[in-house]
N, C-alpha and C positions, 0 to 999 in steps of 0.2 A: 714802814714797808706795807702792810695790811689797806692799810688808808690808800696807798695807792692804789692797791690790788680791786680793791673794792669800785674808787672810783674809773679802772680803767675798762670793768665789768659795764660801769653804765654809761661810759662814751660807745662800748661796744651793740647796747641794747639803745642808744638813741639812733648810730647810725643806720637800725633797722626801719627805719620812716625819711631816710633820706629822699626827697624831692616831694612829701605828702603832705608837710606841714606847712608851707607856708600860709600865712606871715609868721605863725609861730614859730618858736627855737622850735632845734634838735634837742630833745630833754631822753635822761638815761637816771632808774632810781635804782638801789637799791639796800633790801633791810636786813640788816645781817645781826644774829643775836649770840652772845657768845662765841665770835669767829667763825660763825656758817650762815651762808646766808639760808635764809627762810622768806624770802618775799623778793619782787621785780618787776619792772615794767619799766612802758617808757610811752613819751606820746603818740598816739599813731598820726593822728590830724586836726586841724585847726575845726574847736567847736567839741571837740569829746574831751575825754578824761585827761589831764595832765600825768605826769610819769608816777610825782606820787601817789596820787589815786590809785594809780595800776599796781602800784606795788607795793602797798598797803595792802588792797582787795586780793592779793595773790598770798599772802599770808593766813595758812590753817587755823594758827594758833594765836589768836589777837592777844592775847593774856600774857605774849613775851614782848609784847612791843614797848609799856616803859622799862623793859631793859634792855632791849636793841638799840643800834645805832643806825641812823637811814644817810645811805649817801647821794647825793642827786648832780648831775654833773654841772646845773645853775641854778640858782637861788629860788627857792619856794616862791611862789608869788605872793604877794598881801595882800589884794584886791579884789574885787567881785568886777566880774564879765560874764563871759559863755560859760564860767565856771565856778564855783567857788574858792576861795581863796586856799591853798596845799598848806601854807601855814597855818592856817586855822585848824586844817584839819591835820598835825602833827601833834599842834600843842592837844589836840582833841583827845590824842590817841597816848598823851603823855612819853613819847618816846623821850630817851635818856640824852643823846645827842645827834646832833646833824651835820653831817661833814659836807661842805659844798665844792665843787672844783671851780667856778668864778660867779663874784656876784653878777647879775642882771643891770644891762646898761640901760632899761628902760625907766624914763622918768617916773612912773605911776611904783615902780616896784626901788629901783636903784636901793639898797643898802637896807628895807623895809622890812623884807620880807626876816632876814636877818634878825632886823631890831625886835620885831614883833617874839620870834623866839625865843631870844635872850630874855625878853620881858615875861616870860614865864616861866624863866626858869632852865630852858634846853641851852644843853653846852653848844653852843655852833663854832664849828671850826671851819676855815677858809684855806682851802690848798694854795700849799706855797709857790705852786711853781702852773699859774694858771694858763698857760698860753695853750696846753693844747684842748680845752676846755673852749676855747675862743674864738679860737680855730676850726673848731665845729659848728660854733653859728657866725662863720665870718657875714654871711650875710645879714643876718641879726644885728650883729655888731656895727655893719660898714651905716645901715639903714638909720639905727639913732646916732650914734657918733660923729657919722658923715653929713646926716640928712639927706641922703641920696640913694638912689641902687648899687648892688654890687655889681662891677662892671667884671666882665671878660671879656679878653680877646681869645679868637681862634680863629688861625688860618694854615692852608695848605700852602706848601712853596719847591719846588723845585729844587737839586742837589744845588742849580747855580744861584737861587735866589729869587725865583720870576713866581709869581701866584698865578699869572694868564699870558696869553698872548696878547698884542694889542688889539682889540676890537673895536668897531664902534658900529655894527650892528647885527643883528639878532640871527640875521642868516651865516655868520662866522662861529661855529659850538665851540665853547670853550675847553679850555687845555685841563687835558686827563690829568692829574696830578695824583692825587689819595687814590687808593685800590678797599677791596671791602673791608680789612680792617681798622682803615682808617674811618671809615662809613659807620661799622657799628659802634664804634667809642667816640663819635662825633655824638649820634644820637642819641647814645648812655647822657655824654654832656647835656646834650638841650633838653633832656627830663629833669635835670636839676635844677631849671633855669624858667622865671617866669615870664622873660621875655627872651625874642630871638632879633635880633637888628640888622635891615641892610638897607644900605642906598638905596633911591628912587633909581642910580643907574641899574645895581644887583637887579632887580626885579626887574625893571623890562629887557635886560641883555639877556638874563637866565629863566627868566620867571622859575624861581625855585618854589618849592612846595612848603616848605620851613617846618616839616613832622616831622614823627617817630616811624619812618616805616622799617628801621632795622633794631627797635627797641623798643620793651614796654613802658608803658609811664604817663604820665600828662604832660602834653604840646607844647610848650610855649608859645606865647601871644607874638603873631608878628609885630613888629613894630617896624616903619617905612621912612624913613627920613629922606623930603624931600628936597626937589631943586630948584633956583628959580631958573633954569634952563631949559629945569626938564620936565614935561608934563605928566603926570599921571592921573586916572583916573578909576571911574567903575569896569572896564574895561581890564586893565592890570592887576587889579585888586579882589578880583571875584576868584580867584582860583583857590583861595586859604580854607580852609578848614573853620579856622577861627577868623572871627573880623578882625580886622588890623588895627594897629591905633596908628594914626600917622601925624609927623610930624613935619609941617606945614607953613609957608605964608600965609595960604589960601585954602578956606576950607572946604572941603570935598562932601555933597550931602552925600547923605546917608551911614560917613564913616565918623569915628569917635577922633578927634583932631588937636591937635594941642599947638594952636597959633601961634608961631615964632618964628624969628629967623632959625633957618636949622644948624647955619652956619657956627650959633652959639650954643655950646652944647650944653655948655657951664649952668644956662638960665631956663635949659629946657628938661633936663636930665632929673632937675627935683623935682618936676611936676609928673614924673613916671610915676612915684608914691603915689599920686590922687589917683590914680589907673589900678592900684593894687598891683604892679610889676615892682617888684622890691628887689630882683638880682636879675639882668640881663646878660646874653652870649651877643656881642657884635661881631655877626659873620665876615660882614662884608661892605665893600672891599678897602685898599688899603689907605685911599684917601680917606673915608670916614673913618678908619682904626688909627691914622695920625692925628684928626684933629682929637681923639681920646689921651692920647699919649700925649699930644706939646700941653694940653690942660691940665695934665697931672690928676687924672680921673682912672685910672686903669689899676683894676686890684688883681688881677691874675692874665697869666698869657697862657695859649695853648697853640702849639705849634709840630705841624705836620712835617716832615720830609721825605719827599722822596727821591728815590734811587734815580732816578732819570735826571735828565737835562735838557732846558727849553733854548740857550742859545741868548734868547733874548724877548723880551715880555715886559709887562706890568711888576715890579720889583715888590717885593717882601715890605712890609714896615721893619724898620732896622731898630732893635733889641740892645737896650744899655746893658754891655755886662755886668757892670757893677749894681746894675738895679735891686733894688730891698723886695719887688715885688712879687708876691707867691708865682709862683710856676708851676705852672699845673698843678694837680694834687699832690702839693707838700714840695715839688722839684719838677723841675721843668721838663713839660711831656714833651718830648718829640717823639714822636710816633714814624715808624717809617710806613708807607703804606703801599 
């Protein structure tokens, strides 16, 4: 019971760095001596201290720590980078044992970090029941296991089903669907998110903005998937905040371009990682969010409803119910807006 207790203390001190760390995990530590804790921390961002650093250095009394037990919500790392290795620095500190809630699915670390402490002597224990430990850096997770980004969907739709009305140009404003708080818990979303995706159609029928104007946090990177229909250029593409990465036949100077057919998502979706985009939000619209779904690429949905009705419009992507796939945070958001 304790064990849990402790580790559900540093899922709750990792979640406080949600959207700051990437590419790193969410990491949550903490050193408890005799059934209280006495030390804590957690990462704040990619390039500073790891969680156990924090909550080592949060500790008054260094002289209890070979008889504390340190819990961390994922495996101490064993290697040198931006930091030095947290294992090195447990066995340093001789603490008594290390309780972990799931090991590290990164090659450089996977099972190491672990080994290294056994090798000295510390009892390491592995929680038995790791999934919500996993679940906190699903992007973590989806990035080496996958080799790809973590993918979401999110869209707004009508009580009868419609995302828009039919358009096909830019003097036709598109159909009100979401109201403001559907708007602020979109843009809570895209601060979690290091990229943000839509059609070369999205962008010239809407020219959206793709920020945080009803949330604090860091932007996500637009990213444009184009068409061989449809043209775009510097012209479309200047109103971002951030430079866009676009995904392309043909490349566009000045912009950062990843030459493919777009149509395949499958052979252009792991080349995000060389962009540093390790989890993307695909806004729009519903024919890019199909070709995500029949390739079996989609780790979360988020989906809007409202109270109104269009009649008839541009149709929803249609939702397996039996689908394995997270829904929204932990269960499927339908928000009304």
């Amino acid at each position: 019971m304790s064990d849990r207790k402790f580790l559900t203390r540093c899922l709750q001190l990792a979640n406080y760095a949600r959207g700051n760390t990437s590419p790193n995990p969410l990491v949550g530590a903490v050193v408890v001596h005799k059934g209280r804790i006495i030390g804590e921390g957690y990462h704040h961002r990619a390039g500073e201290p790891h969680a156990e650093v924090m909550a080592i250095r949060s500790v008054k009394d260094p002289s209890l720590l070979p008889e504390s037990t340190v819990y961390c919500s994922l495996e101490p790392c064993s290697h040198f980078g931006k930091t030095p290795p947290c294992s090195h620095l447990l066995v340093k500190h001789g603490v008594e044992r290390v309780v972990i809630g799931c090991l590290d699915p990164n090659p450089i670390v996977e099972g190491r970090g672990k080994d290294y402490l056994e090798q000295y002597g510390i009892q390491v224990d592995v929680y038995e029941a790791p999934e919500a430990f996993e679940a906190l850096n699903k992007v973590f997770f989806t990035n080496f296991l996958k080799k790809r980004p973590y993918i979401a969907l999110k869209w707004a739709r009508s009580q009868d089903g419609y995302v828009d009305h039919v358009r096909e140009s830019v003097d036709v404003p598109a159909a009100s669907i979401s109201g403001p708080l559907a708007a602020i818990n979109t843009h809570k979303l895209r601060a979690e998110y290091d990229g943000i995706l839509i059609s070369a159609k999205t962008l010239v029928l809407d020219r959206p903005r793709l920020n945080l104007r009803y949330f604090g946090g860091k932007a996500p990177r637009p990213i444009i998937v184009g068409s061989r229909t449809l043209k775009i250029g510097p012209k479309e593409l200047s109103a971002f905040e951030i430079s866009p990465l676009i995904v392309t036949t043909e490349v566009i100077p000045g912009f950062d371009c990843i030459q493919v057919d777009p149509r395949d998502v499958a052979q252009w979706l792991p080349k995000l990682l060389e962009h540093r985009v390790f989890s993307v939000l695909v806004e729009g619209g519903p024919t890019l969010q199909s070709s995500f779904v029949r390739t079996n690429l989609v780790d979360e949905y988020h989906e809007y409803v409202s109270s109104e009705t269009l009649g008839h419009g541009v149709p929803a992507i249609a939702i397996n119910p039996n689908s394995t796939i997270m829904l929204g945070s932990d269960q499927y958001n339908k928000l009304i807006g």
